[in-house]
C-alpha positions in Angstrom: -25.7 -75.5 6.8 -28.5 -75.2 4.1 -30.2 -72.2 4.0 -34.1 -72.2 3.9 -35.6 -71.1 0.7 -36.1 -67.6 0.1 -39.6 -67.8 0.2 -40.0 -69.3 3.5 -37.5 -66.6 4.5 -40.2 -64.0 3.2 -42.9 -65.6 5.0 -41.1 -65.9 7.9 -39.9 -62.2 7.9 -43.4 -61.0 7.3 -45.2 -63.0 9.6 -43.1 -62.0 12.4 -43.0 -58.3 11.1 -46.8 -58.5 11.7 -46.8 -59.8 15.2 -44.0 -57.0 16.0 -46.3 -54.5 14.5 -49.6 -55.4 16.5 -47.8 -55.8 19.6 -47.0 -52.3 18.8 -50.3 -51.1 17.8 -51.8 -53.0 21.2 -49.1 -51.2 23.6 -50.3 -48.3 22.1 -53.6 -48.4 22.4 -53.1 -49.4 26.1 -51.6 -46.5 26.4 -54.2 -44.3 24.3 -57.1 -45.6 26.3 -55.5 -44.9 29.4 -55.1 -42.0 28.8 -58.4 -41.2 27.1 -60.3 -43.0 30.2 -58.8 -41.4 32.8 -58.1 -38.3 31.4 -60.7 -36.8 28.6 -63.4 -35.8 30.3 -61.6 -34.8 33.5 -59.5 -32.6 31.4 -62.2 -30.7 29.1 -64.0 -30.1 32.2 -61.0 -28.7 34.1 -60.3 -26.3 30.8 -63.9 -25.1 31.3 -63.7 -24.5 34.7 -60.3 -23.0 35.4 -61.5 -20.5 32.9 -64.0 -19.3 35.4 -63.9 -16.1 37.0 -63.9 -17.6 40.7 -60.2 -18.6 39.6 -58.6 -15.7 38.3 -56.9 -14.4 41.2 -56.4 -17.4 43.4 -52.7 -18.5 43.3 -53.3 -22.2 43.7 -55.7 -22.7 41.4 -53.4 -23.8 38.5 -51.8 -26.6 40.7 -55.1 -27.6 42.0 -56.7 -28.0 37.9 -53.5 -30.0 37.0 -54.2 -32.2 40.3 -57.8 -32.7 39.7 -56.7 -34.5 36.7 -54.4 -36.3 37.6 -56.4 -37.5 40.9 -59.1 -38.5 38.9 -59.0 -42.4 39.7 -60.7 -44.9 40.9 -60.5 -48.0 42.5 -62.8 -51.1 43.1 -64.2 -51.3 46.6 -66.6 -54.2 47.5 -70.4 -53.5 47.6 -69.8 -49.5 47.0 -68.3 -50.7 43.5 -65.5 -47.6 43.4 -63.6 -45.2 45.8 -61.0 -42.5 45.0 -57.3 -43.8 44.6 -54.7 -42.6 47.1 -52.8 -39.1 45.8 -50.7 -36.7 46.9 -50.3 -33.3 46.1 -50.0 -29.7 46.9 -53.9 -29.4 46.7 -55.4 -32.6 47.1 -54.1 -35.1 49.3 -56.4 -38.5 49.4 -55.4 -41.3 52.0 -54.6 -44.9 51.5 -58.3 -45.9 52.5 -59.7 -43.2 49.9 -60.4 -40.5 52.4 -59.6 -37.3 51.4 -57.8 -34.9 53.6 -59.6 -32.4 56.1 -57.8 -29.4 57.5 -58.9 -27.7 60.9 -60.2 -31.2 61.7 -58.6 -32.4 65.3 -58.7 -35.9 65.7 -56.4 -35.8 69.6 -58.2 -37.4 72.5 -61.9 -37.7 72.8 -62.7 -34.7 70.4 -66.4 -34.9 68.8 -66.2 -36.8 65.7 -68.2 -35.9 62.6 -67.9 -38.1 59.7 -69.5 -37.0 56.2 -70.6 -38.3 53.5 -71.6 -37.1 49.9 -70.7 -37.1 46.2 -68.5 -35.1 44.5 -69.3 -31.6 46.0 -68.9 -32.9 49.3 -65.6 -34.5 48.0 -64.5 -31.3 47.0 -64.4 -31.0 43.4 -63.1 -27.4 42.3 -61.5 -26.7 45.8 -57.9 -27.4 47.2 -58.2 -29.5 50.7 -58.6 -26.4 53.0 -61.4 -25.4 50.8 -63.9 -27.9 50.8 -67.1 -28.4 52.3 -65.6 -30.7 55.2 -62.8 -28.3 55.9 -65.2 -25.3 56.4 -66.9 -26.9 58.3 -64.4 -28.2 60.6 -62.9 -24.6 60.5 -66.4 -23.7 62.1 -66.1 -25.5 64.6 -62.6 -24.9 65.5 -63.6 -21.4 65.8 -66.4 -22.0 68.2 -64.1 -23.1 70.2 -65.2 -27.0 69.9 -62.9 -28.7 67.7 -64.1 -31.8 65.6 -62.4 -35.0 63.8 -64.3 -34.4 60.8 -63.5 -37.1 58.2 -64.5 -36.7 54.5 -66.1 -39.6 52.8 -67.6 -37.8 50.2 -66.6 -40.1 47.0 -67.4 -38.9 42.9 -71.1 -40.1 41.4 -71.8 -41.9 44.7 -76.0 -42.3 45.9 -77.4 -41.9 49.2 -77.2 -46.1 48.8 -73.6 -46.1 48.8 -73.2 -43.6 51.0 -75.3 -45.3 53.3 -73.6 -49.3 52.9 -70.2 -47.2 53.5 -71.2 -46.1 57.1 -72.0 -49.6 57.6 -68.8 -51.0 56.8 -66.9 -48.0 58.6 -68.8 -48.8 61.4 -68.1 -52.4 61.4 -64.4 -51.4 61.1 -63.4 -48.2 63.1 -62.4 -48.1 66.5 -63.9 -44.8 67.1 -67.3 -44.8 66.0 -69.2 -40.8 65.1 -71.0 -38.7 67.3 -72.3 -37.6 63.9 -73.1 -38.4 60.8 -73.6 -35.4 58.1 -75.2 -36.7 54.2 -75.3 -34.0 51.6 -77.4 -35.8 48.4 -79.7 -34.1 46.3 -77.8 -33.7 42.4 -76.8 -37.4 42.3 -79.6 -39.2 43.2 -81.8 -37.0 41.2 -79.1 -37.6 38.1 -79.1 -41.6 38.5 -82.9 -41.5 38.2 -82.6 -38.9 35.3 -80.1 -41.4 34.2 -81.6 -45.1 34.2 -85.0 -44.7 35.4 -84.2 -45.9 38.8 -82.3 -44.0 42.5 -81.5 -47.0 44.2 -78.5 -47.7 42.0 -75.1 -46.3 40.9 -74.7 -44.2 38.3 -74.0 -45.9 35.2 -75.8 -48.9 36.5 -77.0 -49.7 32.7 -73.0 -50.1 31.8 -72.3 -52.3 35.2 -75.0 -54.4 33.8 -74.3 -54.7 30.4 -70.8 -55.8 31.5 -71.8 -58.5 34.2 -74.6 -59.8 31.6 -72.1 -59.8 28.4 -71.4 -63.8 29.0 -67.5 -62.7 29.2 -66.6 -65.9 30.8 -64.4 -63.7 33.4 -67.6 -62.1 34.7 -70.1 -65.6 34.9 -67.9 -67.2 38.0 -65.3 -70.1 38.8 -67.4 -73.2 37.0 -67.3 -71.8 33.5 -64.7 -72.8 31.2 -62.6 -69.7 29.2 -62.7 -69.7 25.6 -59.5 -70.0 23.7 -61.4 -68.9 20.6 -59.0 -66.3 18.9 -62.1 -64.1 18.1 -62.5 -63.4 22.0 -58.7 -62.9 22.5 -59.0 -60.4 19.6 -62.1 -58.8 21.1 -60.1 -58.2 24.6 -57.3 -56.5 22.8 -56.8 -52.3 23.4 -56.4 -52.4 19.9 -59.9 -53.5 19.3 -61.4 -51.6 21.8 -60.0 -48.5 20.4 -61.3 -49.2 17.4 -64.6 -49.3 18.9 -64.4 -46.1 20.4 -64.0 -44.9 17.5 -66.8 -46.5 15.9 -68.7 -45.4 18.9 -67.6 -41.6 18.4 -68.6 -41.7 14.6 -72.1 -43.0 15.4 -72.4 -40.2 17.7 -71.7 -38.0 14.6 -74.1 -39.5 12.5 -76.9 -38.8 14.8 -75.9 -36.0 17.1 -79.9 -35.2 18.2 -80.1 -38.1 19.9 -80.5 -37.2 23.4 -78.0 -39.3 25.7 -80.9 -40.4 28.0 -84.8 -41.1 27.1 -86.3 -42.5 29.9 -89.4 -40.3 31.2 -91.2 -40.8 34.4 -94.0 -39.9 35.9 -94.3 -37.7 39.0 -95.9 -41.1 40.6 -93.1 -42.7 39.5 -90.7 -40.2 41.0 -92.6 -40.0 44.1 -91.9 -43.8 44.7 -88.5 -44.0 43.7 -87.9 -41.2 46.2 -90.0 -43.2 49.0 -88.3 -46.6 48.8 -85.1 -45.7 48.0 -83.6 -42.5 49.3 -86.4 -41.8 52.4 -86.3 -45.6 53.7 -82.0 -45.3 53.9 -82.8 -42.4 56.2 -84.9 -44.8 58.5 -81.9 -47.5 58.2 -79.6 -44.5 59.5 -81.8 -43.7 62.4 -81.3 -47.2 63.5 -78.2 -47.8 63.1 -77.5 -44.4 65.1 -79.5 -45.7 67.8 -77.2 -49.2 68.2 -74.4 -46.7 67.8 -74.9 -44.2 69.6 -74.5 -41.3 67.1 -77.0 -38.1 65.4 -77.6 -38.3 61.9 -78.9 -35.4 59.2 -79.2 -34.9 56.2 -78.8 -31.8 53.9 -80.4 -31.5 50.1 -78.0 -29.6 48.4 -77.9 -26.5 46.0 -78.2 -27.0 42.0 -78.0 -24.6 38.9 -81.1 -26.5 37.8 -83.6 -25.6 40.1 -83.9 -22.5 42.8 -83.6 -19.1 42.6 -80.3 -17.8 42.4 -79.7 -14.6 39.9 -77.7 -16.1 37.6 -74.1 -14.7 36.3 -73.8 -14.5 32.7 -71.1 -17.6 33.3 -73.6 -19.4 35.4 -76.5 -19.0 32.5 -73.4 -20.2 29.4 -73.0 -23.5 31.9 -76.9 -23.8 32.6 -77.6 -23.4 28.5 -74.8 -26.3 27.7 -75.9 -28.7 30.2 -79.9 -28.3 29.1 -78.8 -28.6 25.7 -76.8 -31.5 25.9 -79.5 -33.2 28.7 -82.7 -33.2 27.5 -85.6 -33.8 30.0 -82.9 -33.4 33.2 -84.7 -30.4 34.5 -87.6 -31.3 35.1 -86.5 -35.1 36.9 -84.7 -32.2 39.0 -87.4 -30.3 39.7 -90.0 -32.9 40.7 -87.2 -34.5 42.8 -86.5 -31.1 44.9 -90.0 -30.7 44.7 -90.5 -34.1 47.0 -87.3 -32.9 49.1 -88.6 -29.5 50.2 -92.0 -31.4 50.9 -90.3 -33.4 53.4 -90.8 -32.9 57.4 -88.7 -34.9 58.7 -86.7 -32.7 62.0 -83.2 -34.2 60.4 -83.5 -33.1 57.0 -82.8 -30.2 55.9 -83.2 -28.5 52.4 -80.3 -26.1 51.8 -80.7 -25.9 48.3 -81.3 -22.0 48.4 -78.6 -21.3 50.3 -77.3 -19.0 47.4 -80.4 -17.2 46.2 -78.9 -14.1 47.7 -76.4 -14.0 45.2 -75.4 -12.7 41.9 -71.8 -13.6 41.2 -70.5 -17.0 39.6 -70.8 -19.3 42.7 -71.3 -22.6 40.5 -68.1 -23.8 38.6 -70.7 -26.6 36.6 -74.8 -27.5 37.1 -73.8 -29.3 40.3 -70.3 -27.9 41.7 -69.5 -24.8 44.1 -66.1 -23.0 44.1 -64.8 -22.5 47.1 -67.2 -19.0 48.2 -70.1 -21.9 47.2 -68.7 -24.1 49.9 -68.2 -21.8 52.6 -71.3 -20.4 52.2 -72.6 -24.3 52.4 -70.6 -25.4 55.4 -71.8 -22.1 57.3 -75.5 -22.7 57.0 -74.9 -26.6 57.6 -72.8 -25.2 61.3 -76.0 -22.7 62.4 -78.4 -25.6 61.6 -76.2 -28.1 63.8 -75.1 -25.9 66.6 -78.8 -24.4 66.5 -79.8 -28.7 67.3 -77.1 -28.8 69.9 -74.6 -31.0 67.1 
């Protein structure tokens, strides 16, 4: 059989060589920017915090860092746009619908039923399951001698919106429907309208946007054809978009003082946002509590950012980064606790300085307790309810 010349040979050597090669160099960047998405922030912020004092002598704490990493995914859920995965651990155990465990909660029989919802701090971020917010709370109670099946919805970055079209959907979907329904908001509503100008939308909404808006014919719906252009299978590749994280990090280099957010409202502005977003969900609660049949309140939550806490010497390190690398946040902060303290209404409750008495390192970042935070938290939330009968 003839052989083919040796040049083809060469061409044909190299050509496949090459398509070896950036298969290669796309599996691992697939691999690289998994890692980096799910895992680089989570990680430089768990370094920083497991360094804190509140950890030192606490035996789980280790475990629970190396959890908190790797729990740190998300899922798409319709309408709310993300949930928390399912994960179990030693520390952190989060159900197949998202929910993250609750001890001393006692779901048997007819027991009063408490669901709760929240960001982050209410999730539990810093604390093992027995140690949140939810759990304390339910420990409270237990101890009273009433004991509650207190679920956890508390999800990462979620607003009082999401919060708020969850309940909805659990309510469409549970058999057993609350007898109350606990929000603790405050740092990420605030934070979204620090963020984008706007509270009645998810953090990051500027992202969400971009992406839906970016003409990506996967985004646009059924009737639009795909391209086969090579240029767009080139632009989907992990190899590309590592390189444009990289681009992106160099920019960042080039012009460090840019602040990562510009937008500056008014106090009118703020005032409104805070009306017709976050005050008018409270009124959709009330009536969906009435064709229910279940209580609702609502608790404003402590921040490093505003309030009077004496400050540890670890609490003023974390409250000069997160200035320094936020500029403006403060005061968006401050006029928004400003308008929550204002408020009257008999089911909401400002919290916020729940730990003004206090001189030790109770934060863990601007916005997250360690575990003393949350006890503290979940014991003035239990006077206030068992003082209204809940």
């Amino acid at each position: 059989m003839d052989q083919p010349p040796p040049l083809i040979s060469k061409i044909s050597f190299s050509i496949a060589f090459t398509v070896v090669l950036l298969i290669l160099v796309e599996i691992v960047s697939a691999i690289a920017l998994k890692i980096t998405e799910v895992r680089q922030g989570g990680l430089e912020n768990a370094r920083a915090s497991a360094a804190l004092s509140v950890y030192q002598s606490q035996p789980w704490a280790a475990t629970y860092w190396r959890e908190e990493v790797a729990a740190f995914k998300v899922l798409y859920e319709p309408y709310v746009i993300w949930r928390r995965a399912p994960f179990k651990g030693e520390t952190i155990v989060i159900e197949d619908d998202g929910v993250r465990r609750t001890t001393h909660s006692d779901c048997a029989g007819q027991n009063y039923t408490i669901w709760i919802f929240g960001g982050s701090t209410m999730w539990g971020a810093g604390s093992p399951d027995w140690l949140t917010i939810p759990s304390q709370l339910a420990a409270q109670y237990e101890k009273s001698g009433k004991p509650a099946c207190v679920r956890n919805y508390g999800t990462s970055a979620w607003v009082n919106t999401q919060e708020t079209i969850e309940l909805m959907q659990e309510l469409k979907r549970a058999p057993r429907k609350p007898d109350l329904v606990i929000f603790y908001d405050g740092v990420n509503d605030a934070f979204t309208l620090y963020q984008s100008g706007l509270i009645d939308v998810p953090q990051n909404n500027n992202r969400i946007k971009s992406k839906l808006e970016s003409g990506d014919p996967m985004q646009t719906g059924w009737n639009h054809p795909r391209s086969n252009s090579a240029l767009q299978f080139l632009l989907e590749t992990k190899t590309f978009q590592s390189i444009a994280r990289i681009a992106a990090k160099l920019r960042r280099i080039r012009n460090p003082s840019q602040p990562a957010f510009s937008r500056q409202l008014t106090g009118n502005q703020i005032q409104a946002q805070m009306n017709d977003a976050y005050l008018k969900n409270l009124d959709l609660i009330g009536a969906m509590g009435r064709e229910y049949g279940f209580k609702s309140v609502f608790f404003w939550q402590p921040v490093l950012l505003v309030g009077n806490k004496r400050q540890s010497s670890e609490e003023e390190n974390i409250l000069h980064l997160t200035l320094a690398t936020n500029e403006g946040m403060q005061e968006t902060f401050r006029q928004m606790y400003a308008l929550a303290q204002a408020e009257k209404r008999q089911n909401f409750y400002d919290i916020s300085d729940v730990l003004d008495h206090r001189d030790d390192t109770i934060y863990i970042d601007f916005a997250h307790l360690g575990p003393e935070g949350n006890r503290l938290v979940a014991e003035r939330m239990y006077s206030i309810l068992h003082q209204a009968g809940l």
